[in-house]
C-alpha positions as CSV (number, residue, x, y, z in Angstrom):
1,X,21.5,-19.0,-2.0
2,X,24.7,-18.1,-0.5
3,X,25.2,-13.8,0.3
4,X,27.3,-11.1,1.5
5,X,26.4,-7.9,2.0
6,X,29.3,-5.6,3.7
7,X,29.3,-1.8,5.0
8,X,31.1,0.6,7.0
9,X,33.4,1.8,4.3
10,X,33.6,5.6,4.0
11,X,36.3,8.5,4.1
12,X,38.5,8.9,6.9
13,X,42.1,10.6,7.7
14,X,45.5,8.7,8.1
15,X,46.0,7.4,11.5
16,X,42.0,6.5,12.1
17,X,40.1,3.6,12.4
18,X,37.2,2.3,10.6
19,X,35.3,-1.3,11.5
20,X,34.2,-3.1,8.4
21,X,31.1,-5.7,8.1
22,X,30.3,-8.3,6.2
23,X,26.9,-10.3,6.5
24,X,26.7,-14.0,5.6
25,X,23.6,-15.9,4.7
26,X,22.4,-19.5,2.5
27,X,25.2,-20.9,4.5
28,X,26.2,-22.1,7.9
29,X,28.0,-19.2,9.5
30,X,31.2,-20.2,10.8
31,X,31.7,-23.5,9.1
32,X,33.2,-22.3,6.4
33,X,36.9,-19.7,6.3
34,X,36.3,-16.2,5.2
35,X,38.3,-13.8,3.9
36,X,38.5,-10.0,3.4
37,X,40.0,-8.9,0.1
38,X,40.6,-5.2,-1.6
39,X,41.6,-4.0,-4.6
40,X,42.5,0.1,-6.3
41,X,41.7,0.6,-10.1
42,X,44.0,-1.0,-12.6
43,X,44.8,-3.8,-9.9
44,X,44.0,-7.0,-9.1
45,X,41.8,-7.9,-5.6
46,X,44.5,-8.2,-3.0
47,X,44.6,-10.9,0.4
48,X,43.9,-9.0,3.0
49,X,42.9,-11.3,5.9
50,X,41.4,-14.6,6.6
51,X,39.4,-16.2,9.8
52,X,39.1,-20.1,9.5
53,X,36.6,-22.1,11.0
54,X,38.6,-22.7,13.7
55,X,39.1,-19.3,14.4
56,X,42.6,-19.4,13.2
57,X,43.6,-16.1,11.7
58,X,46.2,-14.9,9.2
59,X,47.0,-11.6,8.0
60,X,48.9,-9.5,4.8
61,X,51.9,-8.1,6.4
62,X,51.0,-4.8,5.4
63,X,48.5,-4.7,7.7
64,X,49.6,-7.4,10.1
65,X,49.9,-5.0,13.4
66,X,46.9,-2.9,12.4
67,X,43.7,-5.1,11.5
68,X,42.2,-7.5,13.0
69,X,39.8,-9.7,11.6
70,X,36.5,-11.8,13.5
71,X,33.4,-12.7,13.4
72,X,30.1,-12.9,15.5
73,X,28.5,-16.9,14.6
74,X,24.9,-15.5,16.0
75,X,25.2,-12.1,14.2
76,X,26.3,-14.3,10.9
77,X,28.1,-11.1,10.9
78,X,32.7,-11.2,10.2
79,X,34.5,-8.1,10.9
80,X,37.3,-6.1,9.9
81,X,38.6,-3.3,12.5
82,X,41.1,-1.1,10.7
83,X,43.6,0.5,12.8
84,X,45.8,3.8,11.8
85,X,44.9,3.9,8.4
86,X,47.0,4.8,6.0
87,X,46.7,6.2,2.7
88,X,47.6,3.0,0.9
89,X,44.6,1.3,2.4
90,X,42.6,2.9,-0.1
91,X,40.5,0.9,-1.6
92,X,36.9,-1.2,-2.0
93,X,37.0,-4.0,0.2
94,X,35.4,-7.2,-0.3
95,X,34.7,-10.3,1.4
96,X,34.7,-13.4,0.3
97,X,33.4,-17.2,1.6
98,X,34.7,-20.5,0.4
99,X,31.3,-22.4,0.8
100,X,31.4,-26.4,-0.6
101,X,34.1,-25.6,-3.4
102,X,32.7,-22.8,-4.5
103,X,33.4,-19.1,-4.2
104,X,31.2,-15.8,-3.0
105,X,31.9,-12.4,-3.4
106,X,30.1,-9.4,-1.7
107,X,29.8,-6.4,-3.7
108,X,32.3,-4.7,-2.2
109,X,32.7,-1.5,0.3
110,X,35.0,1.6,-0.7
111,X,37.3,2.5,2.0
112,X,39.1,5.9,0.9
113,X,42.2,7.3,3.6
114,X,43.5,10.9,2.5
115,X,44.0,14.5,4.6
């Protein structure tokens, strides 16, 4: 059964960082592409970033510059290391695994940037 379980949302001021997690199991770890997604209230889930199984990487341009996305095969563990938040980065961020034709959601981690 395929999971994935992130953390390290939480509340932080414009111009920090914060390092997302997301954990991956029921599937082979790095075979697959995986993507982080977010979404606000009222809005549909968003692209955020993507890490193929290759290692090939590809980014929104609103935060080209100031994410980066990876992963960790023995961990089973993909990153996301926000850099110089902003306020529009507000939001619950998911990530998501294209495993055999199929799709997986995690439940989803809020990420909230104010002063």
């Amino acid at each position: 059964q395929v999971q994935l379980v992130e953390s390290g949302g939480g509340s932080v001021q414009p111009g920090d960082s914060l390092t997302l997690s997301c954990v991956g199991s029921g599937f082979r770890f790095g075979h697959y592409i995986m993507f982080w997604y977010r979404q606000v209230p009222g809005k549909g889930r968003e692209f955020v970033a993507e890490i193929t199984s290759l290692d090939g990487t590809r980014y929104a341009d609103s935060v080209n510059g100031r994410f980066v996305i990876s992963r960790d095969i023995d961990r089973k563990t993909m990153f996301l290391q926000m850099n110089n938040l902003k306020p529009d980065d507000t939001a619950v961020y998911y990530c998501k695994a294209d495993v055999d034709m199929q799709t997986y959601w995690g439940q989803g981690t809020q990420v909230t940037v104010s002063e």
